[in-house]
C-alpha positions in Angstrom: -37.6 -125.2 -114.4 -34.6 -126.5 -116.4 -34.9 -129.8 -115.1 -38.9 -130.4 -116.1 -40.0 -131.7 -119.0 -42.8 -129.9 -121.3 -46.5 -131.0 -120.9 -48.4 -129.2 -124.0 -52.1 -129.1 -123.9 -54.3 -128.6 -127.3 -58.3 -129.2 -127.2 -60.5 -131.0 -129.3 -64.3 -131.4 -129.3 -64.5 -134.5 -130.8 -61.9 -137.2 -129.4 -62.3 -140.0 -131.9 -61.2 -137.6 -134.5 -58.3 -136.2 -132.2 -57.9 -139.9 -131.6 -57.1 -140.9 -135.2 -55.5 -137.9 -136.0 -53.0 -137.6 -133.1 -52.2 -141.7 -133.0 -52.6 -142.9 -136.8 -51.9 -139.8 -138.9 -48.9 -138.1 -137.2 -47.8 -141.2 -135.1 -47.8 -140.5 -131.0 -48.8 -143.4 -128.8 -51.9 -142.7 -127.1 -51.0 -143.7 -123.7 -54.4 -142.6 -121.3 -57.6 -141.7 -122.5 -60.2 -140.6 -120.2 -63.6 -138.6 -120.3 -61.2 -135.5 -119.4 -58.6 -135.6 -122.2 -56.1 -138.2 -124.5 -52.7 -138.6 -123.3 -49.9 -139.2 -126.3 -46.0 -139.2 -125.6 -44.6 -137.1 -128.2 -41.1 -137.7 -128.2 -40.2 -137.8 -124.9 -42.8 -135.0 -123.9 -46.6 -135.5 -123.5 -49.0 -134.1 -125.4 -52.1 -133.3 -123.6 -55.3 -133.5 -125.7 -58.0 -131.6 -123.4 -61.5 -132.7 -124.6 -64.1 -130.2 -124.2 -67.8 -129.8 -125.1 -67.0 -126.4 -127.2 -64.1 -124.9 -129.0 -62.9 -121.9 -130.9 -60.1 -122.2 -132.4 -57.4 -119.9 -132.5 -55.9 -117.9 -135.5 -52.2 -118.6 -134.2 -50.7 -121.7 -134.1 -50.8 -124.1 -130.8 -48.3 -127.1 -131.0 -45.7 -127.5 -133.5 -42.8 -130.0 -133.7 -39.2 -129.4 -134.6 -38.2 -132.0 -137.9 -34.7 -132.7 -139.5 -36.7 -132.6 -143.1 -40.1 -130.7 -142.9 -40.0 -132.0 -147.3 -40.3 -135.2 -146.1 -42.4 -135.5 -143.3 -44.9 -132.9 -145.5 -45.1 -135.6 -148.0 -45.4 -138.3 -145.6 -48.6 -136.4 -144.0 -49.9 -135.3 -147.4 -50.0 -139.1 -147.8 -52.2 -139.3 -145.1 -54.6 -136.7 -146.6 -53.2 -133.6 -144.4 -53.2 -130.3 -146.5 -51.2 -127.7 -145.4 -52.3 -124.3 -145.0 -51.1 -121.1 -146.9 -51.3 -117.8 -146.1 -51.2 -114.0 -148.0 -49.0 -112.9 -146.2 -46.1 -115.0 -146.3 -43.7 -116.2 -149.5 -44.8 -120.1 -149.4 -43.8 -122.6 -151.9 -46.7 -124.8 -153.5 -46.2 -127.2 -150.6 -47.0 -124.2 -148.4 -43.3 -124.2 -146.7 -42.0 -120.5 -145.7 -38.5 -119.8 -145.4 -37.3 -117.2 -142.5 -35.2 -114.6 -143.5 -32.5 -117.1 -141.5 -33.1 -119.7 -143.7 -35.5 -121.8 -140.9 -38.4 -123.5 -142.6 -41.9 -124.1 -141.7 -45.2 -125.3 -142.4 -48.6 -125.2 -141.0 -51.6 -127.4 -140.8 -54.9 -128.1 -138.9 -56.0 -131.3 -136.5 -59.6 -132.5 -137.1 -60.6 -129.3 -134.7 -59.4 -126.6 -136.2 -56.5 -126.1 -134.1 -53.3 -124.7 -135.9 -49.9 -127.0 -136.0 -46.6 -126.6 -137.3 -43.5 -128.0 -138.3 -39.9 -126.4 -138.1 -36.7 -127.4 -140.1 -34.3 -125.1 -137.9 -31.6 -125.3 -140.7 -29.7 -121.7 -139.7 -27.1 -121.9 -136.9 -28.1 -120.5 -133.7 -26.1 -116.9 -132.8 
């Protein structure tokens, strides 16, 4: 499997929305759209957007990205109306970024479905 590249796969009920979201807001280039689901390269990996006549999102997050400065492309997307999410749980900042115990930071937001996303600043070294 080494030698395959990733296909992720999120759903969305309303594809206009997913659309605008997924192509204007966080950049990809929408390269196939069909009555079965939008196609975006993201990065060199595709990103499968499934449409589908219902959809309960999920509590846990479903597609994130790693970033070399989660500040900065937070800001950029809070530009763009994104709000991120916070939760009890977890020691956020006010931009709702949480810091692992190994120094990694992330933050989480939601497409126009519901669906939970993230981005990772991987700033500790790997063991």
């Amino acid at each position: 499997m080494q030698t395959r590249k990733p296909v992720s796969f999120v759903a969305a009920q309303q594809p206009e929305a997913a659309t605008v979201f997924y192509r204007d807001i966080l950049g990809l280039d929408l390269v196939e759209t069909s009555p079965f689901a939008l196609v975006f390269k993201d990065g060199e990996n595709t990103l499968r957007v499934q449409i589908v006549a219902d959809l309960v999102p999920t509590a846990h997050t479903v597609h994130g990205w790693e970033v070399i400065d989660v500040l900065e492309d937070i800001r950029n997307l809070i530009s763009k109306d994104v709000e991120f999410l916070t939760f009890g749980q977890m020691d956020q900042d006010a931009l709702g970024i949480w810091t692992t115990p190994d120094g990694n930071k992330i933050a989480w937001f939601k497409d126009p479905c519901g669906n939970t996303l993230s981005l990772t600043e991987f700033t500790a070294k790997p063991a």
